[in-house]
DRENDO-1510 file (C-alpha; in Angstrom, 1 decimal, always signed):
<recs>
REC; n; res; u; v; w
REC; 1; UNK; +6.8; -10.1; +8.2 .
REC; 2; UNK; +7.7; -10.4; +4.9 .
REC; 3; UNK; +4.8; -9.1; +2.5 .
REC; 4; UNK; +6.2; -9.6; -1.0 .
REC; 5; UNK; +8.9; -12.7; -0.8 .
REC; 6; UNK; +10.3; -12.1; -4.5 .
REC; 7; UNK; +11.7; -8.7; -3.6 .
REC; 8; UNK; +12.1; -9.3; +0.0 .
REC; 9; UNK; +10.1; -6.7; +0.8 .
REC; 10; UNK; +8.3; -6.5; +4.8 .
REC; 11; UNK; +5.5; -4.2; +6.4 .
REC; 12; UNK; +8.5; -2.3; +8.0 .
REC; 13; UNK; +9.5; -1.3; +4.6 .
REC; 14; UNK; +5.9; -0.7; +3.3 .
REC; 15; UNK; +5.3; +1.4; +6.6 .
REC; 16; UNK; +8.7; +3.2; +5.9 .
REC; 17; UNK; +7.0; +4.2; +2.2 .
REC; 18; UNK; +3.9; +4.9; +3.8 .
REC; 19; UNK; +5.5; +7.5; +5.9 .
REC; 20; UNK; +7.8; +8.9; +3.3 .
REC; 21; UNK; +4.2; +9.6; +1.3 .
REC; 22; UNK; +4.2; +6.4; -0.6 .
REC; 23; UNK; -0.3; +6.1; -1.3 .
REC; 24; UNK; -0.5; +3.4; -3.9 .
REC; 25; UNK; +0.8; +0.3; -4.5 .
REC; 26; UNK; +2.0; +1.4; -8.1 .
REC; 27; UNK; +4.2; +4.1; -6.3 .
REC; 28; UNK; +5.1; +1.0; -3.6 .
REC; 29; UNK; +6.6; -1.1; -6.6 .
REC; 30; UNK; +8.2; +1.5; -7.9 .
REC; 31; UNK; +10.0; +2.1; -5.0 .
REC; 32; UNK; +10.4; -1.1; -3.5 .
REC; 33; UNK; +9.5; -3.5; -6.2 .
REC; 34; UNK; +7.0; -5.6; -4.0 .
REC; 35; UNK; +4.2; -7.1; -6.7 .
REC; 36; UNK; +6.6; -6.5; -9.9 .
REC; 37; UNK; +7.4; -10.0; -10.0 .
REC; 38; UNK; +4.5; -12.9; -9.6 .
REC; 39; UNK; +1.8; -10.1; -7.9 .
REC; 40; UNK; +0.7; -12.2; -5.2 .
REC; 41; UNK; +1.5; -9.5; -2.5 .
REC; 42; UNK; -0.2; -7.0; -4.1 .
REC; 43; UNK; -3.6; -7.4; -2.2 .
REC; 44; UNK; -1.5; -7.6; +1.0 .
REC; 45; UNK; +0.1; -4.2; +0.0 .
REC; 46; UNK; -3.0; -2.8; -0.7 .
REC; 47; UNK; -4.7; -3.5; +2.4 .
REC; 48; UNK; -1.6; -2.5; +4.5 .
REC; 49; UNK; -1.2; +0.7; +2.7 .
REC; 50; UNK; -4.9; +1.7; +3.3 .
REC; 51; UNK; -4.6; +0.9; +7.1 .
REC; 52; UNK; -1.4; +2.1; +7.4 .
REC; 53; UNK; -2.5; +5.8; +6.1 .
REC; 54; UNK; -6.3; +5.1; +7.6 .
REC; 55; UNK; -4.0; +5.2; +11.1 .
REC; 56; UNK; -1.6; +7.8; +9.9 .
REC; 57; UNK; -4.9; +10.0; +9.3 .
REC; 58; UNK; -7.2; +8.4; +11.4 .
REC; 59; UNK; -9.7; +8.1; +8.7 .
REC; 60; UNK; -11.3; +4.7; +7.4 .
REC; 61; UNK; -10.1; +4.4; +4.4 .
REC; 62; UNK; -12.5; +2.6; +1.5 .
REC; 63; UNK; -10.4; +1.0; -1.3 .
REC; 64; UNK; -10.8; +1.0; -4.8 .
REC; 65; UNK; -11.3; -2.5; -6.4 .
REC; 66; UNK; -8.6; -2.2; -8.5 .
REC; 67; UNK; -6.2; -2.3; -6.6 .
REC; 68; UNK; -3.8; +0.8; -6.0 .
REC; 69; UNK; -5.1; +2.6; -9.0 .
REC; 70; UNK; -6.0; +6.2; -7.2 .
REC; 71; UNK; -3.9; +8.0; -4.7 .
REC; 72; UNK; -4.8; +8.2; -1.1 .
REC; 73; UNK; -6.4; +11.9; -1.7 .
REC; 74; UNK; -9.0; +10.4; -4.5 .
REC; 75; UNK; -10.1; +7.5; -2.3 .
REC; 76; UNK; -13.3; +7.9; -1.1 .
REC; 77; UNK; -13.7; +7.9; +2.9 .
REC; 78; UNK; -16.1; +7.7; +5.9 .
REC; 79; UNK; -16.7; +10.5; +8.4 .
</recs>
């Protein structure tokens, strides 16, 4: 599915970041440019990026509010 439409970027692509080590969605629009045009994807990309490595680690994963601003290693998670 298409996640940010300006950029034509889709979950397959975010997954694809994900597992190349992409953990925010700053480092997402830098390499994909999904939210550098209106941002209405971001919170999309946010969430998918925090399941997408949650699974990857099999951690729950608790997002920052602002969106993407700390790595995946300074989020704060359950276990």
């Amino acid at each position: 599915m298409y996640v940010c439409v300006c950029n034509g970027v889709t979950d397959n692509d975010i997954r694809r970041e994900v597992d190349a080590g992409c953990t925010s969605v700053s480092e997402l629009t830098m390499r994909t440019g999904a939210g550098a045009s209106c941002g209405s994807c971001i919170q999309l990309a946010d969430t998918l990026i925090g399941n997408m490595l949650a699974a990857k680690h099999e951690l729950p994963v608790i997002r920052n509010r602002h969106v993407g601003s700390l790595p995946y290693n300074h989020q704060r998670t359950i276990g």
